[in-house]
Each structure stands twice: as structure tokens, then as C-alpha cells.
C-alpha positions as CSV (number, residue, x, y, z in Angstrom):
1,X,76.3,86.5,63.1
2,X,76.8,89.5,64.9
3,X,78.4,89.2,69.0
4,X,75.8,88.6,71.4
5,X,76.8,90.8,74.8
6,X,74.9,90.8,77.8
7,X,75.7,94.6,79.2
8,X,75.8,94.6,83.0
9,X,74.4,98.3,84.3
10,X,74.2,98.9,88.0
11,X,72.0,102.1,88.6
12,X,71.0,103.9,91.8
13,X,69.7,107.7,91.3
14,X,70.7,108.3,88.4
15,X,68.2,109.5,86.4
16,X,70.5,112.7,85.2
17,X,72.9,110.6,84.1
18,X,71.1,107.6,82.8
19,X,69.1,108.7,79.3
20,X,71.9,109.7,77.7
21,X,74.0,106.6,78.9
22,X,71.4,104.1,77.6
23,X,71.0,105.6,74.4
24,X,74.8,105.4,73.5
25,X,74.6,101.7,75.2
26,X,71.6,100.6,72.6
27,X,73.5,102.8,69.9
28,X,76.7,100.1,69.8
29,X,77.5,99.4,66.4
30,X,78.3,95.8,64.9
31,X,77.0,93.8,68.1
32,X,73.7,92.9,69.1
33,X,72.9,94.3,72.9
34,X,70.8,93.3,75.7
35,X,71.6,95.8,78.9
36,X,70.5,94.4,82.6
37,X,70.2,96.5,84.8
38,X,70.0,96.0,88.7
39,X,69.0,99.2,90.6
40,X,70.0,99.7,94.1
41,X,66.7,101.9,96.1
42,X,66.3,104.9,94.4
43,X,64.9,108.1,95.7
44,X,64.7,110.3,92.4
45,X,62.5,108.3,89.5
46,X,65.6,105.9,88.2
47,X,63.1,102.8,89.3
48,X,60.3,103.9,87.2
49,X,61.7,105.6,84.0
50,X,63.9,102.6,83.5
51,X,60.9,100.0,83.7
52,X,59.3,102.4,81.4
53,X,62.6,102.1,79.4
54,X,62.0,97.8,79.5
55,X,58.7,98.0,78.5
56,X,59.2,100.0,75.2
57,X,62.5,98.3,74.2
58,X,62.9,94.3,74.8
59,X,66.7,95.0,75.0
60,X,66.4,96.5,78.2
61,X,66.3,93.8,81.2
62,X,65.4,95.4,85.0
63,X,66.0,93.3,87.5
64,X,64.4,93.6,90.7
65,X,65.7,96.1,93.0
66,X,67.1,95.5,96.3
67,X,69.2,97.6,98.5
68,X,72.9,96.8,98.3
69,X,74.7,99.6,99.5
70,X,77.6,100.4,97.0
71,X,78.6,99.7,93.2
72,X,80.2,96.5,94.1
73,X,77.4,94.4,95.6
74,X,75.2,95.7,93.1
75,X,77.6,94.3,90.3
76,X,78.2,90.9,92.0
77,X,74.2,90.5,92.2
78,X,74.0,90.8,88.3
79,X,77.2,88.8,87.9
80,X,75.2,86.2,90.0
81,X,71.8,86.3,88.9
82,X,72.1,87.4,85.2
83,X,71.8,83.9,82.6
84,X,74.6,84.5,80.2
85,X,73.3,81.5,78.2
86,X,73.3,82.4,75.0
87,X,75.7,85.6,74.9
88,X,79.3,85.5,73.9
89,X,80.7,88.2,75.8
90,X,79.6,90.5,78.6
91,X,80.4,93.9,79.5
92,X,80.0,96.3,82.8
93,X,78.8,99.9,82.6
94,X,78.2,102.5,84.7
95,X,74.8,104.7,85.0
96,X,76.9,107.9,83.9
97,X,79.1,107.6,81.2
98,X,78.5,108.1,77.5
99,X,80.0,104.8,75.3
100,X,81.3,105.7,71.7
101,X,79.4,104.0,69.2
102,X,82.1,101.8,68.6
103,X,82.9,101.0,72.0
104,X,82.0,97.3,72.4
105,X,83.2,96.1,68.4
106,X,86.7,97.5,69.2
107,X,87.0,95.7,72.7
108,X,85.5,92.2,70.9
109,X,88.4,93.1,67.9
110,X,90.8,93.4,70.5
111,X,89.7,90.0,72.4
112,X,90.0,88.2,69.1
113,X,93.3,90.0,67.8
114,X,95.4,89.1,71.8
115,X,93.3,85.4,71.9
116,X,92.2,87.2,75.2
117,X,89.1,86.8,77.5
118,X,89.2,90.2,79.6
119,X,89.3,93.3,77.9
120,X,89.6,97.1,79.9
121,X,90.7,100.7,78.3
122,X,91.7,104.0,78.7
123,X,89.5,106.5,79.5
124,X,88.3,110.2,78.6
125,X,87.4,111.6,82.2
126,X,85.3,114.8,82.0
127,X,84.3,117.0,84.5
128,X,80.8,119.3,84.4
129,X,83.2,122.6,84.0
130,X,84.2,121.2,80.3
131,X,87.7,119.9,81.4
132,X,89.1,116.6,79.7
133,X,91.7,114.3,81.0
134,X,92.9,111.1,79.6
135,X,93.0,108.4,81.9
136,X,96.0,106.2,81.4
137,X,95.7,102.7,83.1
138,X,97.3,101.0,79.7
139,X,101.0,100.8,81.3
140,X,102.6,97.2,80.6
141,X,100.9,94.0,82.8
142,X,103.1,92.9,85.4
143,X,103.9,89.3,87.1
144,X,101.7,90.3,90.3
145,X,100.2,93.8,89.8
146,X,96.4,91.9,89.6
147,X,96.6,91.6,93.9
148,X,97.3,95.3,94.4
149,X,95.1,97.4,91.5
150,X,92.9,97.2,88.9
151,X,92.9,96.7,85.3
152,X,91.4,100.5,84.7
153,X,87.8,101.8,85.3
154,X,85.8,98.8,85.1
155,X,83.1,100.1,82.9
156,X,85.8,99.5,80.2
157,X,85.7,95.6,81.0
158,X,84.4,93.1,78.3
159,X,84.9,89.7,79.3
160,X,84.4,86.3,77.6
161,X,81.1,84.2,78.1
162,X,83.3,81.6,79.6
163,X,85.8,84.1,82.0
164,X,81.9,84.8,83.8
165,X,81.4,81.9,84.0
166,X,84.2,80.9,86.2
167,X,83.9,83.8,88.2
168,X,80.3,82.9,89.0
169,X,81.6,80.4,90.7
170,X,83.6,81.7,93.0
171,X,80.9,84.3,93.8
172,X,78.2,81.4,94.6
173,X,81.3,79.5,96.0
174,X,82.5,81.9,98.4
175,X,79.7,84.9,98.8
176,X,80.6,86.6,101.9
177,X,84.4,87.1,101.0
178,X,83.5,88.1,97.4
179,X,81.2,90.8,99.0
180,X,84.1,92.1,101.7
181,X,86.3,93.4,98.6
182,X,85.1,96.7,97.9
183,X,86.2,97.2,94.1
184,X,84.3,94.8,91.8
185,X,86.9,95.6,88.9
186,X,89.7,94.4,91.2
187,X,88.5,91.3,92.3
188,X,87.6,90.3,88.4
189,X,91.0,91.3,86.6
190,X,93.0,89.6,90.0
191,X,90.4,86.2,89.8
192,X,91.3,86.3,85.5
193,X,94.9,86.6,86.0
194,X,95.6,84.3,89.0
195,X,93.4,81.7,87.2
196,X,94.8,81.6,83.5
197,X,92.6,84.2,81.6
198,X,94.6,86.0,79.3
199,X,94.1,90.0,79.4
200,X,94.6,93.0,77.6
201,X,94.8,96.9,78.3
202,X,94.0,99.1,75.2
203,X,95.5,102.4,74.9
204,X,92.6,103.9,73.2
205,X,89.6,105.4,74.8
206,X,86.5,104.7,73.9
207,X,84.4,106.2,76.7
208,X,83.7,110.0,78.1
209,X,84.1,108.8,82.1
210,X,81.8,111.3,83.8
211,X,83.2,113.1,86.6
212,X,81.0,114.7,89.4
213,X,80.1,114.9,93.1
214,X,78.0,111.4,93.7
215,X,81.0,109.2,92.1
216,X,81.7,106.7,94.0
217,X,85.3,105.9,92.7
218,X,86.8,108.6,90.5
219,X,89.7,110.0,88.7
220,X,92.7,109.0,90.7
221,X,94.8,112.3,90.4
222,X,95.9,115.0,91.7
223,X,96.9,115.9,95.6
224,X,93.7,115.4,97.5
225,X,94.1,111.8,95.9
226,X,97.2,111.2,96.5
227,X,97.0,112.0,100.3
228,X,93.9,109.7,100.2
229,X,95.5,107.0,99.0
230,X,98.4,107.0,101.5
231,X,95.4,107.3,104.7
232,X,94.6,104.7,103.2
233,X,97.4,102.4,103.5
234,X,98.6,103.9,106.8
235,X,95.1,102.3,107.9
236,X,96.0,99.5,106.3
237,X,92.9,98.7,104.6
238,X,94.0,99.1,100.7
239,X,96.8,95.7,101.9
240,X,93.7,94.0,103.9
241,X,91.8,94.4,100.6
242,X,94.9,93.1,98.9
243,X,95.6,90.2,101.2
244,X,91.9,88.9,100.8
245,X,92.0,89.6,96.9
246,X,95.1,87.2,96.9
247,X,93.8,84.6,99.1
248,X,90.4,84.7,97.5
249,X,92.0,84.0,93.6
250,X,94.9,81.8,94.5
251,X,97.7,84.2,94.3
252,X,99.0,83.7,97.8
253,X,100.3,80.4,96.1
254,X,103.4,82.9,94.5
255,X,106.0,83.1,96.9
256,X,106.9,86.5,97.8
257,X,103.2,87.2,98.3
258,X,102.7,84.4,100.4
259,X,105.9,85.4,102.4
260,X,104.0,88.9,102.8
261,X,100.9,87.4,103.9
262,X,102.2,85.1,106.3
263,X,105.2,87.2,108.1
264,X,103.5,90.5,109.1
265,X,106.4,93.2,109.1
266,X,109.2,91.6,107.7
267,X,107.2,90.0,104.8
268,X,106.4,94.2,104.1
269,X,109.5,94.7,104.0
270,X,110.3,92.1,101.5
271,X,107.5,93.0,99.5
272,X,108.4,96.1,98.9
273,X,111.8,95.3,96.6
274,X,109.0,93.2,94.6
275,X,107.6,96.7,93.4
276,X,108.2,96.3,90.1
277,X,106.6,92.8,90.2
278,X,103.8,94.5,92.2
279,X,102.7,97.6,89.8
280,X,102.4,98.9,86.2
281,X,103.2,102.3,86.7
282,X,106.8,103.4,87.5
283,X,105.7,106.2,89.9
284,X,102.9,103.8,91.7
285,X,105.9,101.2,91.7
286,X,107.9,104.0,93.5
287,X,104.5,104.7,95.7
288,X,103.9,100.8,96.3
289,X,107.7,101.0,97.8
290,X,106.9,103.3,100.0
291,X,103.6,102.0,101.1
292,X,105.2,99.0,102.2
293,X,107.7,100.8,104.4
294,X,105.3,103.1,105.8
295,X,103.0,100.7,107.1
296,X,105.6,98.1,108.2
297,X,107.3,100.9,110.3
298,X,103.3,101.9,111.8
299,X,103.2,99.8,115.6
300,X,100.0,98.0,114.5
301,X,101.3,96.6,111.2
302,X,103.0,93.9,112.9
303,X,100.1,92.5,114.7
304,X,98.2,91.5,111.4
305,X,99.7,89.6,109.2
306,X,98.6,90.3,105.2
307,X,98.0,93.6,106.9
């Protein structure tokens, strides 16, 4: 029998982007596919062509749409709604991207080969003026890099029939803190790690990641990104997001993140010589070092703890 995966699309005007994503989503080879799709109000057709889609192909699931304001809710509502009875593994995708054929069967081989239940990849970004970038997220897993990033993109993520399960849980468990993390991705690979799963990164791409105005997370490169990112953390919000990703999945139960959460400036400070501990990448281990003492050395930092 071939694997049974329950593909998790979450659409919202994308009806550039969306017929040639479907049609490399039902072209998987080796695996038997049923997409659902959960469309946030759209302005520009996506509602009806993909009903249209559903009624000419019993592989294609719409569920009713709703307004939910961002990639993350919309996610979390088919994570919570979707019956995975049935399915062995289930996968996340984006309305944009274009799968390779083999996409799915490699990430399943991969599962099976590490005796994992999550499963995320490199990338192929691409941008509309024919540039190509790989997008390297494969660096080595680290003893607490699950509270401060992602696996990779997460419409590389496969996950086991019994990983969703679990996480299920905690979203019907605890709904409103689930919905106050922004990045979907984050909160799975952190809630797999801190609770046993095992995971594993492939170095291969097997997806062209569409680059364009409308994303809602992109490509994190270059100079405009990298000043984002440290507004970010001078804000603080990337360690909030942290501190209630750690408390949500259990991991403020390892020490020197617990000592961060619970001492404001000083437990910064501490954190930061846990770098390595903290991130994959040498230079974001460098930048996590430095994120630490920039915001412990901001006045405000000290007033929220986690923060």
C-alpha cells in the first residue's frame, strides 16, 4: 500500500500562484494525496476556482473559509479541524510554491531511514526576475535551537500521523497561547523536540520556494533582513515569541532557559554563552550572542522577564 498523506494548504488570494501549485501537489509520485485547503477571505476568485477544483477532483478538500488574518491561524485551524483518521503522514504547503514530483516519497524515505516523525528540507528560493538561491536551513540540530528558530520553511514539513496528533492537543488544550506565536513552523518543530519526536533536516531541495511581494515570511538574507531581524530583537518581540514557545512546549524545564526566563537581564546575559546550545548556524550563533547583549543592555529589557 502506498502512504496515505493528508496535505495541509492554507490559501488567501492566490489564484496566480495556486494552479500551478496544485497540480505539482496532485502530481506526487509513490503516495496517494488528499490536499485540504482552508482559505482565509479572498478578494480575487481563490474561493471559487478552488471549489470548482473539489468538485472535479475528490482529492481536493475546501474547508469553509473564515477570516484569520495571517498564515499561522490559518494553519492551526486545519491542524485543528482536519480528521487525520486514516492518513499516515501529513504535510504543510503553501499556495505558491511548485513541489517536485518526488517531493513527498523522499521526505517519507527519509522518516523511515532516521526512525523520525518530523521531516523539513532545504529549499530552492526563486524570484520573478529568474534568480535562484539555495536555502540552507540543514546545519546540525542543536540541544535548544527548537525555542529560538525553526526547522526551515515549513512547507517542507511532513510529520507523522501520530506527531499531529499530539500537537492537536496542545492546540485544543491551550488555543489562545497557540494562536499568540506568529510562526506556525516554529511552534511545531519546538512542541516535536521538547516533547520526544525525533527530527530530521535534509540537505536536498525538493521545492522551487516562490519569492515575491505578498510573502508573508521570505528568504531570510541579505541586509534589509538582517537589520530587520535585529529591530526585531531590540523590540524584543522575536525573545517574547521565544519565551512563550518555551513555556508553551515544556522547554523552560532546561535550566539555562529557565534561568533566562525567570531573571530578566542577567538570565540574557547568561544565555548568551549558551549560543551554541541555542542555534544551528555558526554565524546566527554569533548573531544570537549578540542579540542577547543588545537587548539586556536596552533599559526596558530588565523589566520583563523572558523578554
Amino acid at each position: 500500500m502506498r502512504p496515505r498523506v493528508a496535505v495541509l494548504l492554507a490559501a488567501y488570494n492566490g489564484i496566480r500562484w495556486l494552479p500551478e501549485q496544485l497540480a505539482s501537489i496532485l502530481g506526487q509520485e509513490d503516495v496517494d494525496v488528499t490536499v485540504f485547503v482552508s482559505i482565509d477571505h479572498s478578494t480575487d476568485g481563490t474561493e471559487s476556482w478552488l471549489r470548482a477544483q473539489a468538485a472535479a477532483d475528490h482529492r481536493l478538500v475546501v474547508l469553509p473559509p473564515g477570516r484569520f488574518g495571517g498564515a499561522a491561524p490559518n494553519f492551526y485551524r486545519l491542524l485543528r479541524d482536519v480528521d487525520f483518521r486514516g492518513f499516515d503522514f501529513v504535510s504543510l504547503a503553501d499556495q505558491d510554491d511548485v513541489w517536485f514530483r518526488y517531493k513527498l516519497a523522499r521526505a517519507i524515505s527519509c522518516l523511515d531511514r532516521h526512525q523520525a516523525s518530523g521531516y523539513s528540507g532545504n529549499v530552492i528560493a526563486f524570484w520573478p526576475d529568474g534568480r535562484q538561491q539555495l536555502v540552507d536551513k540543514a546545519q546540525p540540530q542543536v540541544a535548544a535551537d527548537f525555542v529560538f528558530e525553526a526547522a526551515g520553511p515549513g512547507c517542507t514539513y511532513v510529520l507523522r500521523a501520530a506527531l499531529v496528533d499530539a500537537f492537536k492537543a496542545l492546540l485544543l488544550s491551550r488555543p489562545d497561547e497557540c494562536h499568540q506565536v506568529f510562526l506556525h513552523d516554529w511552534l511545531i518543530y519546538a512542541f516535536a523536540r521538547a516533547q520526544g519526536f525525533h527530527w530530521v533536516i535534509d540537505s536536498e531541495p525538493h521545492l522551487r520556494y516562490r519569492q515575491h511581494g505578498h510573502n508573508q515570511v521570505g528568504v531570510n538574507t541579505g541586509l534589509r533582513a538582517l537589520l530587520r531581524r535585529f529591530r526585531l530583537v531590540g523590540s524584543g518581540w522575536a525573545f517574547e515569541q521565544a519565551a512563550l514557545v518555551a513555556r508553551l512546549v515544556g522547554a523552560d524545564r532546561i535550566p539555562y532557559i529557565a534561568n533566562w526566563l525567570n531573571r530578566g537581564r542577567n538570565g540574557l546575559l547568561k544565555l548568551s554563552f549558551k549560543a551554541r546550545q541555542c542555534r544551528r548556524r555558526p554565524r546566527d550563533q554569533v548573531l544570537f550572542f549578540l542579540s542577547c547583549w543588545l537587548r539586556a543592555l536596552n533599559p526596558g529589557a530588565s523589566s520583563r522577564k523572558g523578554a
